[in-house]
C-alpha positions, 0 to 999 in steps of 0.5 A, a space after each residue: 558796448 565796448 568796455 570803458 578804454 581807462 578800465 582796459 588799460 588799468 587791468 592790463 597794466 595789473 598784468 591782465 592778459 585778457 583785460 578786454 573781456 575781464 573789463 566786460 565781465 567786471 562791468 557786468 557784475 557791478 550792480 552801479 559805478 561804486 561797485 564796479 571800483 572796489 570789484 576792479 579794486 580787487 583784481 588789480 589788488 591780485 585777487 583771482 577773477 572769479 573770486 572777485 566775480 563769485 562765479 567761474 564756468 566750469 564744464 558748461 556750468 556756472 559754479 558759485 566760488 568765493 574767497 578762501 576757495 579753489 578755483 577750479 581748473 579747465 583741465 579738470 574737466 577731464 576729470 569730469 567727463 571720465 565721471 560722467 561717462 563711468 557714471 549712470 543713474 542710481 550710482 553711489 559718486 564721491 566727489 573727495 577733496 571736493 573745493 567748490 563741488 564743481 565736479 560732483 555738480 557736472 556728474 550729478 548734472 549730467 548724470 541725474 539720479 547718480 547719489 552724490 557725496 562730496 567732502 572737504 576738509 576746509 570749512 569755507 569749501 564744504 560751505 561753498 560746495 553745499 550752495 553749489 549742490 543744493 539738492 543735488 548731493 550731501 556734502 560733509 567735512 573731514 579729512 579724506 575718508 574720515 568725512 564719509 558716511 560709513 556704510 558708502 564702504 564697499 559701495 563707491 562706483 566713482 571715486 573722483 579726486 581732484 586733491 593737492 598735487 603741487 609739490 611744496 617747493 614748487 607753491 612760490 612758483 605759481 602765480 601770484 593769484 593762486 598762491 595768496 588767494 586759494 587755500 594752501 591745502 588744496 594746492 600743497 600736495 608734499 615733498 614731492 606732490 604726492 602725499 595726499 593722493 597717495 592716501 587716497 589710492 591706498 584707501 580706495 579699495 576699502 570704499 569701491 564697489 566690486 566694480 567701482 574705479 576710482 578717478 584721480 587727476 595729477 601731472 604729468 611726471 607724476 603718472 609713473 608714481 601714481 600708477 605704481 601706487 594704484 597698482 600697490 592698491 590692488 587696482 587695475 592701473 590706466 591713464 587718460 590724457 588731454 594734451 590741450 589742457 595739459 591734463 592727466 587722469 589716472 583711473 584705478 579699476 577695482 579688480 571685478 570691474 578689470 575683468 574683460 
């Protein structure tokens, strides 16, 4: 049945640019006609679709979101399928800067047996990624490394960040959607968008096993940055690029697993 034309044209005159399907998802998840106002109440008020549904898709899963928590990307998709592939049964994961969980969820999903660890530094993200995972992973809060479980050094196969990267000045640019309603940690990234990931490239060799890597996504004109900082690491240095979705993933090798 097709969406209600009124409720078409209140998205899109709110600036939705695919009212059509947000009305059919709307109406979808409104359990009666109340529900349905105040769900259209907050999108049109500027609220992220998928806060407003609590769910988005991510990698052919639904992942579980709520207000306060960053939405994952399309293009960080990319991140997952370097983990997923450098991934097998029995490896030690570690989702870091983890938001909802969505990338630990689609290794641990398509990856069973892998042994999980996902962190946060923000309270309502470690709640949100301990729905998400349920059995499947631990997740615990702290800043970085600091959130991890002390005898995982030295023991990491995949280390997977999907930190700040946004340069603090460039933060009044994005959307209005993202600035207002996600977490300024996991969107400011520094001076020059780098502050964060830094100190994960720097920090990594101390956690990676001999043959562990770790997966870092960033932008574009970052790349010459990072991939001196993962070579300053000791790590051996490459990038993975999806030209569709924009996306950039820069991967450090441990020096073991470097070797032909």
């Amino acid at each position: 049945m097709p969406a209600d034309p009124a409720l078409v044209a209140r998205l899109r005159a709110a600036g939705s640019v695919f009212a059509e399907e947000e009305a059919d998802l709307l109406t979808a998840a409104a359990a009666s006609p109340a529900a349905l106002t105040a769900l259209v109440g907050r999108r049109v008020a500027g609220e992220p679709l998928e806060q407003v549904l609590g769910w988005t898709a991510f990698y052919g899963l639904r992942v579980q979101v709520e207000p306060g928590v960053f939405v994952p990307r399309r293009r960080t998709e990319l991140l997952a399928r370097e983990a997923i592939a450098a991934s097998q049964p029995g490896a030690v994961v570690v989702d870091l800067c983890c938001g909802s969980g969505a990338v630990g969820l689609a290794v641990a999903t398509h990856v069973p047996g892998v042994d999980l660890h996902a962190a946060d530094v923000d309270g309502v993200a470690v709640r949100c990624a301990r729905r998400n995972l349920g059995a499947l992973g631990q997740v615990h809060q702290g800043d970085l490394f600091e959130a991890l479980p002390a005898h995982l050094q030295g023991h990491v196969d995949v280390l997977m960040v999907n930190g700040p990267y946004v340069p603090t000045d460039a933060i009044a640019l994005m959307p209005p959607e993202a600035r207002d309603h996600e977490p300024a940690a996991a969107l400011d990234g520094g001076p020059d968008g780098l502050a964060v990931l830094r100190r994960v490239v720097a920090g990594a060799p101390q956690w990676l096993a001999p043959d562990g890597r770790v997966l870092v996504e960033c932008a574009e004109r970052q790349t010459p940055a990072i991939v001196g900082a993962v070579r300053d690491a000791g790590l051996g240095a490459r990038l993975v690029h999806d030209d569709e979705h924009g996306a950039v993933v820069a991967v450090g090798v441990a020096p073991d697993a470097a070797r032909p």
